[in-house]
VMD Tcl script that draws the C-alpha trace (Angstrom):
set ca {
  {0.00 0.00 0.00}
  {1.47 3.47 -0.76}
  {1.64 6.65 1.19}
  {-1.20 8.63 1.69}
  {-0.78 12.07 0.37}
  {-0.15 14.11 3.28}
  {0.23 17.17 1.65}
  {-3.06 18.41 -0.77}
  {-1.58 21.68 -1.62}
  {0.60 24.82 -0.68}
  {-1.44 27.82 -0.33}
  {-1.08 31.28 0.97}
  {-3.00 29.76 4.23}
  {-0.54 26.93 4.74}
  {2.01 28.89 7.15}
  {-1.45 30.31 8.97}
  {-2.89 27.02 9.29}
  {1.09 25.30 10.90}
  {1.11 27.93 13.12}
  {-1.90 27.91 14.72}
  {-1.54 24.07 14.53}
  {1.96 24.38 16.50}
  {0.49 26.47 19.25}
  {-2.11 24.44 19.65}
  {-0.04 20.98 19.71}
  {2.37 22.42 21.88}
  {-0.08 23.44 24.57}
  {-2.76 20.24 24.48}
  {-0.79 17.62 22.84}
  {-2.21 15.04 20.58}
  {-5.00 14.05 21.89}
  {-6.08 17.06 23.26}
  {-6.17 19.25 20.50}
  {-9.02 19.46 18.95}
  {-9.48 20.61 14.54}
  {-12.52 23.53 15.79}
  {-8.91 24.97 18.12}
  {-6.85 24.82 15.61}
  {-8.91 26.37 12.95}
  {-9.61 28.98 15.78}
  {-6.06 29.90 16.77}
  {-5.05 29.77 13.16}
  {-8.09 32.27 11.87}
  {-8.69 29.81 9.22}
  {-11.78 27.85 8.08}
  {-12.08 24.08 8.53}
  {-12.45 23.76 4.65}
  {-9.14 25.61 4.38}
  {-7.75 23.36 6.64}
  {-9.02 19.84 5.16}
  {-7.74 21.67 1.94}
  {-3.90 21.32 3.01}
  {-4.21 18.42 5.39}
  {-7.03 15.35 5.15}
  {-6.76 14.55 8.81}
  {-5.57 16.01 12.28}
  {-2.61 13.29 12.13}
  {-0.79 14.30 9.15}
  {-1.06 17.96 9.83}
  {0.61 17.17 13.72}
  {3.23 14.44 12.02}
  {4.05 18.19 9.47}
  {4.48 20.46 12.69}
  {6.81 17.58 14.25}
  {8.79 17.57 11.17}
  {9.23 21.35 11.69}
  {9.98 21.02 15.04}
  {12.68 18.29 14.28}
  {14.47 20.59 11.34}
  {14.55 23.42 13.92}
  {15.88 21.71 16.38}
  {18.48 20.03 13.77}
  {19.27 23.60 12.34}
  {19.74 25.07 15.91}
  {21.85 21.97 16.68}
  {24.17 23.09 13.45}
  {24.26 26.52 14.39}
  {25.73 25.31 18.07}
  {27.74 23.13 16.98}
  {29.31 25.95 14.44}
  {30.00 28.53 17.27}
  {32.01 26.34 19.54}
  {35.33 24.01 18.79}
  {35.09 22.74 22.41}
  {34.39 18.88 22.05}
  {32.61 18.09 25.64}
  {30.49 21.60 25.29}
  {29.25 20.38 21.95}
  {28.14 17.12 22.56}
  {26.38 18.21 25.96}
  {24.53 20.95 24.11}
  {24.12 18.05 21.63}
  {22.41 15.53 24.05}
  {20.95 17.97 25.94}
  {18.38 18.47 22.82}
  {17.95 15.42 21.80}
  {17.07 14.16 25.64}
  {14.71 17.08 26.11}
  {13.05 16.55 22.90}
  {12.53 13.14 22.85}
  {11.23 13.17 26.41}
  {8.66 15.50 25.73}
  {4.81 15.23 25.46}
  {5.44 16.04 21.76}
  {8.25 13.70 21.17}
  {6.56 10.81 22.43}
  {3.54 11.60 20.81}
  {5.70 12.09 17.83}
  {7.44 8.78 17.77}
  {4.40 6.80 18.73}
  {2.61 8.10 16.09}
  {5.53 7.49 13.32}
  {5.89 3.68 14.82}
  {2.47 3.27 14.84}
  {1.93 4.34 10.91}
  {5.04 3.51 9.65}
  {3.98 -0.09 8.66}
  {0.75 0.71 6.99}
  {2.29 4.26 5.39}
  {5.91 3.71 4.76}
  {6.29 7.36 3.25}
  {5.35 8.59 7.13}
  {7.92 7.04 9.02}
  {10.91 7.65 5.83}
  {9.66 11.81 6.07}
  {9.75 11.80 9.46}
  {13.77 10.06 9.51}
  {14.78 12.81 6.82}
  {13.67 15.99 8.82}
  {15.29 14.94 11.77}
  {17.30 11.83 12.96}
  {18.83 11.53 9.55}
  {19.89 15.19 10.13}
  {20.86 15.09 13.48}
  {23.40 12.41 12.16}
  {24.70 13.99 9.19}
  {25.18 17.08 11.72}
  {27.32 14.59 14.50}
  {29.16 13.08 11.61}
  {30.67 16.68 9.99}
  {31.48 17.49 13.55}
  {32.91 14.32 14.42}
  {35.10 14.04 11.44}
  {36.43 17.10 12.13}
  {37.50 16.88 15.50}
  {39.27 13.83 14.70}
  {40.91 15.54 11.96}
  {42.12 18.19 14.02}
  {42.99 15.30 16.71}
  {40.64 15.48 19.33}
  {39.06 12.25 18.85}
  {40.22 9.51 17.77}
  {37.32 7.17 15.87}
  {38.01 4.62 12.85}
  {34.13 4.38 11.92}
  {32.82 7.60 12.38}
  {29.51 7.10 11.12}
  {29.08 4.13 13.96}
  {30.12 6.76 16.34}
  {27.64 9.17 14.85}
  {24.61 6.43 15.51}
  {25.69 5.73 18.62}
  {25.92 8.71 20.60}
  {22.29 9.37 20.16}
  {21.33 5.77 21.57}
  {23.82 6.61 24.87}
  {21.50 9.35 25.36}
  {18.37 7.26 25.37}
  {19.71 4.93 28.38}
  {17.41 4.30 31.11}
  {15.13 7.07 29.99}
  {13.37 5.79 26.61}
  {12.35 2.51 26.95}
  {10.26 3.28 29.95}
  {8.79 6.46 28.45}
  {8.00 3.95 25.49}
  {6.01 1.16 27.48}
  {4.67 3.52 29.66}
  {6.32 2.71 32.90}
  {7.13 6.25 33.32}
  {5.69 9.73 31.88}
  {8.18 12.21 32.64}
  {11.97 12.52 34.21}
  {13.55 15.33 36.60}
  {15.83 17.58 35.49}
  {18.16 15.67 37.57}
  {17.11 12.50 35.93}
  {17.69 14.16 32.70}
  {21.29 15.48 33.38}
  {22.32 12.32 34.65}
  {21.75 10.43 32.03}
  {23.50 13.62 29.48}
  {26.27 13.68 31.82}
  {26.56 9.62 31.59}
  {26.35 9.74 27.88}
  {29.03 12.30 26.63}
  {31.30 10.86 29.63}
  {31.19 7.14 27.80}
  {31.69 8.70 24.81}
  {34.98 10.27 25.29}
  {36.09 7.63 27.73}
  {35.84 5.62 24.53}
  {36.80 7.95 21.50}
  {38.09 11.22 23.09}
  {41.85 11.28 22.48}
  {42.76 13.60 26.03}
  {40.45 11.30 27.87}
  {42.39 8.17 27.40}
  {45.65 10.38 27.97}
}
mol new
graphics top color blue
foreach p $ca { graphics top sphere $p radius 0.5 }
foreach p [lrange $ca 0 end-1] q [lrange $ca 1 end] { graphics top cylinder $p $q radius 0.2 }
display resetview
């Protein structure tokens, strides 16, 4: 079975109707937002909606997506502005931690799993705008620390997939089946702190020293 088409049309609405969307997503979540808010906060008519979007799941899987790329691009722009190694990959897995532990991100990856075997095209979009980014970012920054001798990796790309999974360690699962909905701060910055400290014990070059 192919892809739905998530996307009817691009109008001079469509930014209206994603940011009244995002507002709304942000503040009731999934479930709780309804298509009559939306509509409301965006200024927009349902038929203008149901124009762009043919249900309320596609047009929240399209503000994840946005919320992934920003988070990618502000990742980039970070990870631009500093050289320091440590500082970067604690900024690093401080977003993806904080993202993926939030009401949105779990609705967001619960959704994708759930759709993904029925609707291929969902879960594939949903890589593109933001894991697959997030690793293209890690792997241009990884490279070039090792080039400039700070780390010391022979398969970058491995490295690249598996700082993201250090991050998800005793947090993710349990947010996944349920056993938990939310972490501390504390919580949070443990696990950070845990991830980026296995990570250079493993690859940083004046770790090992």
């Amino acid at each position: 079975m192919n892809a739905p088409q998530q996307v009817l049309k691009h109008g001079r609405k469509w930014d209206q109707v994603l940011d009244g969307a995002r507002t709304v997503f942000m503040r009731d979540g999934f479930e709780g937002a309804s298509v009559d808010d939306i509509v409301r906060e965006a200024g927009v008519s349902k038929a203008t909606l149901y124009s762009y979007f043919a249900d309320k799941r596609l047009l929240f899987l399209e503000v994840a997506k946005m919320e992934c790329q920003a988070q990618s691009h502000a990742a980039a722009s970070r990870i631009e502005a500093s050289g320091d190694v440590r500082e970067v990959l604690k900024d690093a897995a401080g977003r993806m931690v904080r993202f993926f532990t939030s009401d949105v991100g779990m609705q967001v990856y619960r959704i994708v799993v759930g759709e993904s075997q029925r609707f291929p095209e969902i879960g594939r979009e949903f890589y593109n705008s933001g894991p697959a980014m997030v690793r293209e970012i890690l792997t241009k920054f990884l490279q070039k620390a090792v080039d400039a001798g700070k780390l010391e990796i022979e398969d970058v790309e491995l490295a690249a997939d598996q700082f993201p999974e250090l991050c998800k360690a005793g947090i993710h699962l349990q947010l996944v089946l349920g056993l938990r909905d939310s972490f501390t701060d504390e919580e949070i910055d443990r696990v950070i702190d845990g991830a980026v400290d296995v990570f250079l014990a493993k690859y940083g070059v004046d770790e090992r020293r």
